[in-house]
N, C-alpha and C positions, 0 to 999 in steps of 0.2 A: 572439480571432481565430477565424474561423470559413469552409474553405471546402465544408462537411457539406450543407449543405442540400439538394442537387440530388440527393446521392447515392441517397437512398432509391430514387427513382426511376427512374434509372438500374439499379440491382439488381434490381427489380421485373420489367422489359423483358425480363431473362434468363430461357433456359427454366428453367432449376436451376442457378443462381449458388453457386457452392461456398466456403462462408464459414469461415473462420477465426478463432476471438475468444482474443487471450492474454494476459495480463498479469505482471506483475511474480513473480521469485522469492518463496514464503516469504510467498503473499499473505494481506492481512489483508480487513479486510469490506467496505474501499474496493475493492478490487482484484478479490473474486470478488462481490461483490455489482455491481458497476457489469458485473462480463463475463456474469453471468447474468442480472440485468435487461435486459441485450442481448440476450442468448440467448433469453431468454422472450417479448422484444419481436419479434423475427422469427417464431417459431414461430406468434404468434397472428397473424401475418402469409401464415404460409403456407411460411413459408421454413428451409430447413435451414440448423442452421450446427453450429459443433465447438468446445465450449471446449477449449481445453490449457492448462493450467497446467506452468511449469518444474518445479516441485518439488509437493512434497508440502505439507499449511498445516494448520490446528488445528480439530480437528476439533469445535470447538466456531464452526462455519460450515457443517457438514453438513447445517443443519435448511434452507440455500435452496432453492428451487424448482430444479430441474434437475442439482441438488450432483454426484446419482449418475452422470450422463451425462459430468461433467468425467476428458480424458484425463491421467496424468500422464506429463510430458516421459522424464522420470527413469528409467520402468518402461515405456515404452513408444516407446522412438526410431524404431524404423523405422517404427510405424504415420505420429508424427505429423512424418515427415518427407515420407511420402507426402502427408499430408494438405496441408500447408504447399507443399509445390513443385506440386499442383494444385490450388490455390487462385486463383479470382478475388480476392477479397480476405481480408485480413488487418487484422482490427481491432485494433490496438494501445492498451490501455488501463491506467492510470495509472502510466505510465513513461514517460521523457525520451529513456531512449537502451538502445541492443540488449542493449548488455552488459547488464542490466537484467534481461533473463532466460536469462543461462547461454547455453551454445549452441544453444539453439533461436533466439536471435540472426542467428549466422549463416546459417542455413537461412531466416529470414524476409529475411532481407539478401537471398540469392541469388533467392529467389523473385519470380520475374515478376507474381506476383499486385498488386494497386495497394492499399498500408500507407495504415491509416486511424489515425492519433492521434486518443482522447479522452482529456484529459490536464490536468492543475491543476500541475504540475511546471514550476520555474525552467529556463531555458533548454533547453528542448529540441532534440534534434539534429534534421536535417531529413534522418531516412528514408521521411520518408512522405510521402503523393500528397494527403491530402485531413486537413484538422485542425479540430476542433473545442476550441480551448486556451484556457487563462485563468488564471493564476497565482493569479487576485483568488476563485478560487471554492474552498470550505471544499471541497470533494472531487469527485472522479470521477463520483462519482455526481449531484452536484448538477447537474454537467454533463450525465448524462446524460439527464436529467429534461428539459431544456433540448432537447435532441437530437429523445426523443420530441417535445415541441409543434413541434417544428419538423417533422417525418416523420409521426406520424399519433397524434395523442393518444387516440385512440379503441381503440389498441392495449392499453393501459395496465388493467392489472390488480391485483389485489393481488398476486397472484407477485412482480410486477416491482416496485409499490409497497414492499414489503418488503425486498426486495434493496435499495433506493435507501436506504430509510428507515436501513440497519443502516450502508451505509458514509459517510452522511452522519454517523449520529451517533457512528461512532466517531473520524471522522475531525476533530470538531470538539471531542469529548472531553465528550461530554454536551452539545453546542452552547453551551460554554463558553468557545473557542479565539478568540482575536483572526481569525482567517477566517470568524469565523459573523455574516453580513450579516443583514437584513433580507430578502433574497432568499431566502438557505438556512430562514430558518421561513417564510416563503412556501412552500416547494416540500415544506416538512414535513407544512407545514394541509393541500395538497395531498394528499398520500402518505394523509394520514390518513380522507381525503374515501372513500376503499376500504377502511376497516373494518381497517386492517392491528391486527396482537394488538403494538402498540408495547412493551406491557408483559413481552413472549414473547421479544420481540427483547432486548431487555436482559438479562431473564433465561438464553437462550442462548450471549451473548456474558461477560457480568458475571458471572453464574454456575457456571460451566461448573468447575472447579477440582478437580482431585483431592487427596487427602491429603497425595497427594506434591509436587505444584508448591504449595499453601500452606504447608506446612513449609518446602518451599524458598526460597519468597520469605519468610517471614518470616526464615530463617537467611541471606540474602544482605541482608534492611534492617538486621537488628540484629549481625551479625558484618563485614561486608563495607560499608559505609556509610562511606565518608570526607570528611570537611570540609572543606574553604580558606576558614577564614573573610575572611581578608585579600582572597581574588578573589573571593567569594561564590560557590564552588562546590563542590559535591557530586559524587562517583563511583564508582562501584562494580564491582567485578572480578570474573569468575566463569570457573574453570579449569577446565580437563577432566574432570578428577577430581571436581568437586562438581560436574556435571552430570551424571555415571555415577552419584553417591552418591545423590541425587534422582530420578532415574528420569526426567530434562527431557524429554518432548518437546516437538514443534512447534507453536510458541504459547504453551507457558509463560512465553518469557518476555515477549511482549507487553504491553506498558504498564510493564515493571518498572521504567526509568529515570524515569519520571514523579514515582513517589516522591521522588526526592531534588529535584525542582521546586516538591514540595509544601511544602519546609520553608519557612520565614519567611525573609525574606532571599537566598536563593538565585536567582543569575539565569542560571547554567548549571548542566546537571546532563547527567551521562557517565555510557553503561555499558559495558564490556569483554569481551565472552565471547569466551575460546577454543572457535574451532570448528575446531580441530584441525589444518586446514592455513590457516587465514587468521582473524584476528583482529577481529572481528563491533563496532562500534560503534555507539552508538544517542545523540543529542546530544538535548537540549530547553532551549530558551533564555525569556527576558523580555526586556522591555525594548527597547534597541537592540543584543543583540548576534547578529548575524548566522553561526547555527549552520551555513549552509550553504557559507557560507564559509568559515570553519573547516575542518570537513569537506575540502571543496576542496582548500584549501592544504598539509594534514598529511596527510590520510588518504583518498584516491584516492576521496575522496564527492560527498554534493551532498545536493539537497532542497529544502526549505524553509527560509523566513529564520528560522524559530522549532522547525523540527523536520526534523531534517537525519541521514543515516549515513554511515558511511565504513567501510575495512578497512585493515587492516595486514599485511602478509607477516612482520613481527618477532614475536618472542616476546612473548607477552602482557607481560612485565616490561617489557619494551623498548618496546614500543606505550604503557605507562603515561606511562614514563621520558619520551618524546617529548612528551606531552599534560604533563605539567607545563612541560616544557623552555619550550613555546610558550608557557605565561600570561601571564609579564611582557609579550611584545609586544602585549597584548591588554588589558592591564590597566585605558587609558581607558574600556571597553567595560562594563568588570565591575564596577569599581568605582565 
């Protein structure tokens, strides 16, 4: 669905349209690559705007075009609450709903500015004025590729090509993901048509690993690794204490539950981190069983039919203890 088109122009008409671009907590390459190919896309436009991010993300995403210009919510609330309540608009990108991003949520709620969604996320809430959504599209960025030819593809550079390129392909998982259409390597041959270093990006993203987060993953697959074989699922637990022991930060643990999807057989697979006051879940499914459901029903989440999160206010024992409790009514699905 799409009512995006007209907007460009519309903004255009203002003397100095005061832009807004935010996206999701804890973003991964979907989330600041699709807000800074936005960002990069107006600039060669002519047009100011202001990323914020809620939180802080992994700084194996610093090499985007514009990285250093992003404000963080966290460390900087009064600026970007100035920013947000005079805001003409506010672009909302690859999130369904406010809670989404902490309480700068609220502050986008209050703000009179007109909320733009670009978005690939199931059921989206309707805060916003103008949507460009599609549940059928491998990522945000795919979408946003889409957005340009629709606004001015003459805008389009390698800055922006790269930003697209990194959260299409993480979001498809090496454009290996039951979401990656024919469309999405269309829009890749595209991307690639600008000379982007495809090979830089991977490297950036795939590479990126210090001594301490691969000792750690490897200590959470071969210590922390559990089986159902009976529901064909795999989970994995990680406490506070072996997060401080490791030295985690933000982004290590990205991709970590995929491992247990990788096994043979496996058509769910769960990770648990205690994040000290709320209980962090990350779901990835096959087949027919719907993670975001899941998610939904137990654990205050949502997502995708195949990659879905959720949180918990219980003790990580307790949040475990729940996720078993649920299998058996689930079991058509798994087994």
């Amino acid at each position: 669905m799409s009512t995006i088109q007209p907007l460009f122009e519309q903004i255009k008409k203002l003397t100095a349209p005061k832009i807004v671009i935010t996206t999701h907590h804890k973003p991964d390459a979907d989330a600041l690559g699709s807000s800074l190919g936005l960002y990069n896309f107006f600039k060669n436009a002519g047009i100011a705007s202001q990323v914020i991010s809620p939180t802080d993300y992994g700084d194996f995403l610093n090499w985007m075009a514009g990285e250093a210009t992003i404000i963080n919510f966290e460390e900087n609330k009064i600026k970007c609450e100035k920013l947000v309540s005079e805001a003409n608009f506010v672009f909302c990108l690859d999130f369904n709903a406010l809670s989404r991003i902490n309480d700068l949520g609220a502050m986008v709620a209050k703000s009179t500015a007109k909320k733009v969604l670009i978005d690939h996320h199931l059921n989206p809430e309707r805060f916003y004025d103008y949507e460009h959504w599609s549940s059928n599209s491998s990522s945000t960025c795919e979408l946003l590729f889409d957005v340009i030819k629709l606004w001015d593809y003459s805008l389009l550079n390698k800055d922006i090509a790269q930003c697209l390129y990194a959260g299409m392909m993480t979001d498809t998982g090496s454009f290996r993901f039951p979401s990656t259409s024919s469309h999405t390597h269309l829009v890749a041959a595209e991307l690639l048509k600008f000379d982007i270093e495809h090979h830089s990006i991977h490297e950036h993203i795939s590479d990126s690993f210090t001594e301490d987060s691969v000792r750690f993953v490897g200590y959470v697959i071969s210590q922390k690794l559990v089986i159902i074989p009976e529901y064909h699922i795999a989970y994995m637990t990680v406490s506070q204490e072996e997060l401080m022991k490791y030295n985690v930060a933000t982004g290590d643990t990205e991709g970590l539950v995929n491992y247990g999807l990788e096994i043979r057989g496996i058509k769910l697979a769960a990770l648990f981190i205690d994040r000290k006051h709320l209980v962090k879940m990350s779901f990835r499914s096959k087949g027919n069983f719907p993670a975001n459901e899941f998610a939904a029903k137990y654990f205050n989440g949502g997502g995708h039919f195949h990659a879905a999160g959720g949180q918990s206010e219980l003790s990580l024992e307790e949040t475990v203890d729940l996720f078993l409790t649920a299998l058996p009514d689930w079991a058509p699905l798994l087994t």
